[in-house]
Every structure is written in C-alpha cells, then in structure tokens.
N, C-alpha and C positions, 0 to 999 in steps of 0.2 A: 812339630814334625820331629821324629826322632832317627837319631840315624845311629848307626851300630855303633858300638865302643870302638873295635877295631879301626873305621873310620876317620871315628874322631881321635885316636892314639894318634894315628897317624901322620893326620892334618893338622894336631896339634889343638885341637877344640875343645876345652872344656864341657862338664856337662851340663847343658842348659843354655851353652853358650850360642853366639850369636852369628850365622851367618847370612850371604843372597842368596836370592836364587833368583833367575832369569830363566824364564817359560820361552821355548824356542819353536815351540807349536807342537812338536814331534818326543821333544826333550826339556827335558830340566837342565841344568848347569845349577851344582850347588858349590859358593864359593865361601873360606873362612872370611868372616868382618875382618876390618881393621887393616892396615898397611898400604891403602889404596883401594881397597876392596874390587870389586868387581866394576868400578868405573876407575878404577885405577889403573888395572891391567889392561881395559880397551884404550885408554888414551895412551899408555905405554904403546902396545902392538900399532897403534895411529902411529905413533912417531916414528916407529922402528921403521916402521912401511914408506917411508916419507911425506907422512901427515895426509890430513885431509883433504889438502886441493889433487896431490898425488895420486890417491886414491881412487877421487873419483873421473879425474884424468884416464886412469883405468879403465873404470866401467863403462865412460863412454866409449872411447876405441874400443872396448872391447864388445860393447852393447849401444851401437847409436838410435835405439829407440828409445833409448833409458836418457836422453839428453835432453 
C-alpha cells in the first residue's frame, strides 16, 4: 500500500515502513506500527473508559437486547 509522503512526513513513517490497518466495513483506520500500535490504543481508550466490564455495563443499560 502506499500512502503519500506528506502523510507519512507527518505520522512520522518511514518509507516502506510498517503500519495496521483495521477494515471497519465502511472505512479503513491506518495506524503507524510500533508504540502499542493499534491494539495498544484500544486497550488504552478501554481503560480510560473504565475498562471492559464498564463498558459493557454500558451497552446493556443502554441496549438490554444486546445482554
């Protein structure tokens, strides 16, 4: 995949370098490798949120057909 120079200036990507990407159905997410990468930042945003039981604490009150 190539993605523009300007991009990768940016994000700080070298060329040829290595990132994820996670298919959202609709969308792509391309994220730089490295530092926790892209399951690093969801278990991050889990935490900040007050973890996973919190979460889906959520969804049920929020959605009790989803329980």
């Amino acid at each position: 995949m190539a993605l523009p120079a300007e991009a990768r200036r940016r994000w700080g990507i070298a060329e040829g370098g290595t990132v994820e990407v996670a298919d959202l159905g609709s969308a792509l997410v391309i994220i730089p490798a490295g530092s926790g990468g892209l399951r690093g930042m969801l278990g991050d945003a889990i935490a900040e949120a007050g973890g996973y039981a919190s979460l889906a604490a959520k969804v049920v009150a929020d959605e009790p057909d989803l329980s």
